[in-house]
N, C-alpha and C positions, 0 to 999 in steps of 0.2 A: 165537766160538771159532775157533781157529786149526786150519785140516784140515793133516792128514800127509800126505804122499805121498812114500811108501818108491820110491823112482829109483835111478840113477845114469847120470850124460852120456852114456855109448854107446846106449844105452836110444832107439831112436826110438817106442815104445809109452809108454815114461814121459815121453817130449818133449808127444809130445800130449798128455795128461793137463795136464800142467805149461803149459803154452802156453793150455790151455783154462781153468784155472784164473785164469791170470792176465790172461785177456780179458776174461774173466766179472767180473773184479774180487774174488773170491773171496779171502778171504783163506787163506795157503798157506805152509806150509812143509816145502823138502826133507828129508826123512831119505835119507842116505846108503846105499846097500846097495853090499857090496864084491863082487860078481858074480865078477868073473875068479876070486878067492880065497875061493871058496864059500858067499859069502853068503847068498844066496838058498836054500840046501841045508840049512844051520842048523836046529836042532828050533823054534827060535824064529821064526824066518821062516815055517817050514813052519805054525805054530799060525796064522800070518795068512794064510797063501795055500797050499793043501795043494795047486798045481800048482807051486809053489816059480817063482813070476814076476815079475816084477816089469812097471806099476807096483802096488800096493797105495793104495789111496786111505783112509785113517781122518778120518772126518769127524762130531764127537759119538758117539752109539751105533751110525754108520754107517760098517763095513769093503766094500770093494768092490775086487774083483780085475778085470782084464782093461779092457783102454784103451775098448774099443767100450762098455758099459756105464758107466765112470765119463763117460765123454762126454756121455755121456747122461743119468746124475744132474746134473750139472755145470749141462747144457743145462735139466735140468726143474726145479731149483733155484733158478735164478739166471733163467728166462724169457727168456736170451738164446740166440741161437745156433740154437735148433732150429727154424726157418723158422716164413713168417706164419701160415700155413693148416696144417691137417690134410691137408692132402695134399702139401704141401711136406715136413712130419715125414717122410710116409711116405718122399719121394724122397729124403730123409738119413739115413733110413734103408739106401736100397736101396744107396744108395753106400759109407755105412760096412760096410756085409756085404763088399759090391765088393770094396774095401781089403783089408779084412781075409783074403781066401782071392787074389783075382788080385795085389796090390802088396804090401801091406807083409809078408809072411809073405815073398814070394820076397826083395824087399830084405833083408830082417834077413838070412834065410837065406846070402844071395849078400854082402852084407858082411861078415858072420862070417866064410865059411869065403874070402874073397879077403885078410880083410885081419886076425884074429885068430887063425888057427891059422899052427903055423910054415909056412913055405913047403912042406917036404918032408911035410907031413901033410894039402895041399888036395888035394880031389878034381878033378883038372880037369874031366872027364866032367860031373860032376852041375853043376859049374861052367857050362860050357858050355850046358848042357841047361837052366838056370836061367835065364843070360843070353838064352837062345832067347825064354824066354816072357816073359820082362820086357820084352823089347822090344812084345810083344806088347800088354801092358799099358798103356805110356809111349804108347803108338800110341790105346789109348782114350781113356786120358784127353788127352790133347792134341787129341784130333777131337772131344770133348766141348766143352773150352774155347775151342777154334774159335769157337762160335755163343754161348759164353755167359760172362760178368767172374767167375761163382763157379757153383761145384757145383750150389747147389739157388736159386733166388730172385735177388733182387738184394741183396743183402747176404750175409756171412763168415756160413756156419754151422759146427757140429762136423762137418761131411761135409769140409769144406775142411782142418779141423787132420787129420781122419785121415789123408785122401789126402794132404797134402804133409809131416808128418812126416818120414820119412825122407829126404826129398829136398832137406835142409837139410844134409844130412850130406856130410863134406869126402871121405871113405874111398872110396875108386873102386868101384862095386857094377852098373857097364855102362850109367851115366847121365849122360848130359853136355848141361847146362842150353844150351848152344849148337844143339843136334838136337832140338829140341821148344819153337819159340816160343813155343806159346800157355803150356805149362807155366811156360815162364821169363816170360814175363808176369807169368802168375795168382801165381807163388811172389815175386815182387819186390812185388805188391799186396798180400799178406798181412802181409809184412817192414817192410810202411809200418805197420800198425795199430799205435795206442800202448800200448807194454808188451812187442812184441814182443822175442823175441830168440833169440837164435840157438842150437842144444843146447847146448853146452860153456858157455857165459856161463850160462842158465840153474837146471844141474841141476851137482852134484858129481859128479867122475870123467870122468877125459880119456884116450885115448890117453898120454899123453905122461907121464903118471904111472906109466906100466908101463915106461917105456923104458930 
């Protein structure tokens, strides 16, 4: 059976979903969700995700909202991805929580309001104060990958698609693949794995559709 996953391109939360899917070999297909133009707000949308988010994972009798958790069906499903040992899970774990509160929350955030609200409606302030910590963040993980080819183990787990998710994305958000070798490393090592590919190739809806 062929699983849904309710996306769309700007989405680096529905990238990893989409990415993890198609690592796993998973068979998968995008549904579109028109986000800028209220998609996700919909009574319809809302019956499948009462946080109105996107991604949305349907897979047979199984609905699943939020990227950290379908990473992890994904992973318990398919037996790949989620490290050799029991105590490897646990450190793919500890790093998707990571993700999810120090990176990719400030990314989204700091992409959004740098690069999809109009100029005269961004808050520089919170702007600023965003970029503060993100730097902060890019600074872990890159002293992380220092000592190590991937997040948890020797081999690509879901700890990898969470944390470089966003950091595929072309939209300036105070990240530049030049000031953080080891990240630019680890994110060209993951871009080699076959199947890979890049948001906008992957998932429908672009920037350049709203222009």
């Amino acid at each position: 059976m062929t699983a849904q996953l309710y996306c769309f391109g700007e989405s680096g939360n529905a990238y990893k979903a989409a990415l993890a899917l198609t690592l796993a070999d998973m068979d998968w297909q995008p549904v579109y969700v028109d986000f800028f133009n209220g998609g996700a707000r919909t009574p319809e949308f809302r019956a499948l995700n009462e946080m109105g988010e996107v991604p949305v994972l349907i897979d047979g009798d199984t609905t699943l909202t939020q990227s950290g958790v379908i990473l992890d069906y994904i992973s318990s499903k398919t037996g790949k991805m989620g490290g050799r040992s029991a105590a490897e899970r646990r450190e793919v774990l500890r790093w998707l929580f990571w993700d999810n509160h120090k990176l990719s929350t400030l990314v989204g955030q700091t992409r959004f309001l740098m690069n999809f609200l109009p100029a005269d409606k961004r808050p520089e302030a919170v702007i600023a104060f965003n970029l503060a910590r993100l730097k902060g963040s890019y600074t872990t993980l890159n002293d992380h990958l220092a000592g190590a080819n991937w997040m948890v183990g020797d081999q690509v787990t879901i700890a990898d698609l969470s944390c470089a998710g966003y950091l595929y994305y072309p939209e300036p958000f105070g990240f530049d693949r030049k000031d953080w070798p080891h990240i630019d490393r680890w994110l060209d090592q993951i871009a080699t794995l076959p199947g890979w590919q890049a948001p906008y190739d992957m998932m429908p809806g672009n920037p350049s559709d709203r222009a």
